[in-house]
N, C-alpha and C positions, 0 to 999 in steps of 0.2 A: 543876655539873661540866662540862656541856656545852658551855656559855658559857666556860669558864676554859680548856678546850681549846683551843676555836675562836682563843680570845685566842692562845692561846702556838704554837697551827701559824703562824697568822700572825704573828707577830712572828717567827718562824725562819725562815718566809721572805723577810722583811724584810728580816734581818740576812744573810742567805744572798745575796740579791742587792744589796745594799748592800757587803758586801765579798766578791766573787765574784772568781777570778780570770780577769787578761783569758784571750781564745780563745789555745790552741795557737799557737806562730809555726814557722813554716818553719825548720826546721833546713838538712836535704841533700835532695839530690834524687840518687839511686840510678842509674846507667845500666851497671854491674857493668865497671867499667873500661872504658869504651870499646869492649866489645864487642857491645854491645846484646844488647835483649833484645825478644821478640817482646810481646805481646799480654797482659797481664799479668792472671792469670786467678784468682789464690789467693796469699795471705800468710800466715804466724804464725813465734810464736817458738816456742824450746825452753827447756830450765829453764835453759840458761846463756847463755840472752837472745839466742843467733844468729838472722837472722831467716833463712825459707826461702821461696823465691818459685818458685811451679809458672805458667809460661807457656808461650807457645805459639810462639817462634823463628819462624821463617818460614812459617808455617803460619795465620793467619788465620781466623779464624771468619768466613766469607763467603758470598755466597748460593750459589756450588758446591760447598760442607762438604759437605751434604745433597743425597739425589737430588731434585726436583721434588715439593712438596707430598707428603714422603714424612719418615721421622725413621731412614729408611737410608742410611748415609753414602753417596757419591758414591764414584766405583771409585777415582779420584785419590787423595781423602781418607783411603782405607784404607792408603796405605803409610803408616807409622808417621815420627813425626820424626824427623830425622835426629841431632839435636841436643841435648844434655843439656836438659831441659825442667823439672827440680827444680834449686834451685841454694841453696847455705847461703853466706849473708853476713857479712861484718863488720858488726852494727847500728849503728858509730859511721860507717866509712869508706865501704859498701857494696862492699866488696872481698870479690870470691869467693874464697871460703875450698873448695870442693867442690862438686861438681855430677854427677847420672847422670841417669838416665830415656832415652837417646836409642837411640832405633829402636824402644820398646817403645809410646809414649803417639800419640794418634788427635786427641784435643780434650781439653787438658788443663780443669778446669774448679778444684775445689775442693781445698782443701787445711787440712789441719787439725794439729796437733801432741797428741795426747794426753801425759795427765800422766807417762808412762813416756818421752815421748820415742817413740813412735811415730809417724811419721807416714800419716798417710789420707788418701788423691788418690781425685777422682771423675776419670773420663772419658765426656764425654756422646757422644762417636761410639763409645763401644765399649759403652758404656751397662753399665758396670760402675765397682764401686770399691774398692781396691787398701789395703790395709797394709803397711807396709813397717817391719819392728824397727829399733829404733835405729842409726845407723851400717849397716845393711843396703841392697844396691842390687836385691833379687827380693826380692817381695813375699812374705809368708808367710802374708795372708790375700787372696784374691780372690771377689767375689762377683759375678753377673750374667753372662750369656751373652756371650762375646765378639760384638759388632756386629749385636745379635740384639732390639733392641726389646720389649717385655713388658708386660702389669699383674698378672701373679699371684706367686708370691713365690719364684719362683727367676730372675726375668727385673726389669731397671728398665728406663727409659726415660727417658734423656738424665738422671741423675742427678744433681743441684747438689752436694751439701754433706752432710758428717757430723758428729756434734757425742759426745765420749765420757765418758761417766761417767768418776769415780775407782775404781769397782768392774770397770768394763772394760763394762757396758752401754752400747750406742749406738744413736744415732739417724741414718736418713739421710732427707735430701729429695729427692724422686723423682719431680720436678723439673718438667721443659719440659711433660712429656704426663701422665702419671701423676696431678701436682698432690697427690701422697699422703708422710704421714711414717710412716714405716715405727721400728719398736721393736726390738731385736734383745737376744739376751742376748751374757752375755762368750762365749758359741762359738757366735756366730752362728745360734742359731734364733729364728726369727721367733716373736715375744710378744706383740705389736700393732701395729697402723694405721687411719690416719685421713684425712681428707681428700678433696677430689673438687671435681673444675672447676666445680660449678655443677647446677645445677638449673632448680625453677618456684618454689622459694623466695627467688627472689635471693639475693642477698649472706649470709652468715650467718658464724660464725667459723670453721665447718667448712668454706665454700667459699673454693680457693685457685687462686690463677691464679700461676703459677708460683713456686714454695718455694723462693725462690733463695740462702737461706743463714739456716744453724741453728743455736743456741746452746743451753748449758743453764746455768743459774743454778742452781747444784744443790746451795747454800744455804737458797735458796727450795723445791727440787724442782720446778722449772720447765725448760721447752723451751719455746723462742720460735722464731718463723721470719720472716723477711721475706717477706711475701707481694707480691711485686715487681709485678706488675701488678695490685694491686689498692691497690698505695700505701701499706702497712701494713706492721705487723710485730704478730704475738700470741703470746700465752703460755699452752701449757697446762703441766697436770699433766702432770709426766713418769715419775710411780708408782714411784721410785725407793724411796722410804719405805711406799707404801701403791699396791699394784697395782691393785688393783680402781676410782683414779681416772685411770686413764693415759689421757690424749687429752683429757681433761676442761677447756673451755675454761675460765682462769683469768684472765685477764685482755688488754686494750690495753695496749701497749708504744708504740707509733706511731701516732698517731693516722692516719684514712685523708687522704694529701691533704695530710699536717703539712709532708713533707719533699720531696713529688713519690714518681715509684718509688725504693722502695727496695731495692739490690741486695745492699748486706749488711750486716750487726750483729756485737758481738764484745762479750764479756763481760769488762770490763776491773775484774779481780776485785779490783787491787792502790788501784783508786777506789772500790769499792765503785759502778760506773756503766756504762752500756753502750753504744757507742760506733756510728754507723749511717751509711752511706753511701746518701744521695738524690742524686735529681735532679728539682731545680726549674729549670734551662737546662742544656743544655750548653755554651751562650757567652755570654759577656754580651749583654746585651739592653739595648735603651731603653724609660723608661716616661716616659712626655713629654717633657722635658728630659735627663733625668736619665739615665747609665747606668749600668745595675743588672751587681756583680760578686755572682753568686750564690755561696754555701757550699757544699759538696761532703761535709762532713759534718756531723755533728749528734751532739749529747752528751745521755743523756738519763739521769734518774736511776731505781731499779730501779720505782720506784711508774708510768714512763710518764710524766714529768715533762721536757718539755725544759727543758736548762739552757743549752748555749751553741751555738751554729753558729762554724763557723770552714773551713776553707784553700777560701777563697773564690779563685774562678777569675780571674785578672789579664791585663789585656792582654796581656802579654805570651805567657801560655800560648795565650792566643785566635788568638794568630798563627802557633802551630801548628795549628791546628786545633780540633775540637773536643772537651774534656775528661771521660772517664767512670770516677770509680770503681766499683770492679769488688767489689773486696773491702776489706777493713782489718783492719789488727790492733793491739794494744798492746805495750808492754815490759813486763814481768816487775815491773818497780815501779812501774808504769800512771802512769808520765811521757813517755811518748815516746807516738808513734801513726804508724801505717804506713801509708800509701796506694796500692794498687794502683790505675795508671791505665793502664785495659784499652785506649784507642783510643790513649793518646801515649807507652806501652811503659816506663813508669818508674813508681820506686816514689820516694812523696815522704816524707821522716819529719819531723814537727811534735812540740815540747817545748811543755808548758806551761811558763809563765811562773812 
């Protein structure tokens, strides 16, 4: 029996990478008509495939965001942007279709679409994170102290990302300082948390160096996180089914090192695959002769299995400078893929073939 197994996994992955399809090709490249867009910080869609992109307009993430070896914004930093800094797209043409958030947002960071069609933005200079009802531009739920840094559970600390059940349960990553996932119910009371910077045990799957973006597989009853400095991405129990394993580490997603750091993952439900933004160069490099145009993301299937790399960085982008996804997301029928590129202010969309 064991042997017959062994036979037929390998033969399916035989036949799996034998007729695989090619990587994702470049479709558009997103600049929202001509009016630019700042720093691109978070992407997704909604159920009728709009995509929404939370950036940061003239505003920069830079070394005077924050005061001096402090995680308190800077006096500058605190007027709010001026700028619509949520924006809803056309996912064929990237023609804004609507836009709010301006004069309210500090450092926009993450952004997420629950299955109602709600949207949920972190902001790491106010160190809170915001819900917003459908088609609504005031939030109707906010958590975390305005501009007030934390680790106990009415306070975050510089905040990444939220990731929401179909029951209305969510998860946030709590992020820059904290290095903690935090468990919420549907009206917001704290049910559990995990994680912590580090220790005398080294490395372990509870220790996280910054949780910079959260998914749930919630098929599996999984929450994963990109553990960005530490070049991974892992998977616990999200006790959705059975409470008593919540935070319970379940498995490797990304192996450490596979993809460089990595900044974000997104559960592309409609592949049955999960989808992750590394970095192994920001520019192309040479390796003796040779020069290397590195991928920018990585496709991996739910077991932690990479399957393809793809929108590899090209000359030509290198001549603007250098390339960093931020975030990503999918289409609704997990054919399309969305690239936030946080340092060259555009959203790039790639089609499988």
């Amino acid at each position: 029996m064991t042997v017959t197994y062994l036979y037929a996994t390998l033969l399916s992955v035989f036949i799996a990478q034998a007729f695989s399809l090619a990587p994702p090709t470049l479709d558009t490249v997103f600049t929202v008509d001509g009016q630019g867009i700042g720093q691109v910080a978070g992407v997704d869609v909604d159920s009728t495939g709009d995509l929404f992109v939370f950036h940061r307009a003239n505003r920069p993430w830079d070394s005077t965001t924050y005061r001096p070896f402090s995680n308190v914004l800077s006096n500058e930093a605190r007027v709010p942007v001026a700028f619509d800094v949520i924006l809803k797209l056309d996912p064929k043409t990237g023609r804004k279709i609507s836009g709010f958030g301006s004069n309210f947002f500090n450092v926009p960071h993450g952004l997420t679409v629950d299955n109602n069609d709600n949207l949920w933005v972190t902001d790491t200079g106010r160190h809170q994170i915001f819900r917003f009802a459908k088609g609504q531009t005031t939030p109707n739920l906010e958590l975390g102290v305005k501009f007030v840094p934390g680790s106990d559970q009415q306070h975050f600390c510089k905040p990444t990302g939220v990731a929401v059940s179909s029951t209305g349960v969510f998860f946030v990553a709590d992020g820059y300082c904290n290095s903690r996932i935090i468990k919420y119910s549907s009206d917001a009371q704290v049910l559990a948390q995990w994680g912590t910077v580090g220790g005398r045990a080294g490395l372990t799957p509870y220790t996280l160096n910054i949780p910079h973006s959260i998914i749930l597989i919630e098929e599996q009853d999984l929450v994963c996180v990109a553990d960005r400095e530490n070049s991974r991405a892992l998977c616990y129990n999200a006790g959705l089914k059975n409470s008593t394993l919540t935070g319970v580490f379940n498995r490797t997603l990304v192996p450490q090192g596979n993809i460089g750091k990595v900044y974000g993952i997104y559960n592309n439900k409609a592949a049955q695959e999960v989808v992750a933004a590394g970095v192994i160069s920001l520019t192309p490099y040479l390796s003796g002769r040779q020069t290397i145009y590195p991928p920018r993301a990585f496709i991996y299937n739910l077991k932690g299995q990479r399957q393809l790399s793809f929108a590899n960085i090209t000359q030509e982008m290198a001549k603007l400078g250098q390339s960093l996804i931020h975030d990503l997301c999918t289409s609704r029928d997990g054919q399309s893929y969305y690239l936030a590129d946080l340092d060259q202010n555009k959203v790039y969309k790639y089609n499988k073939v």
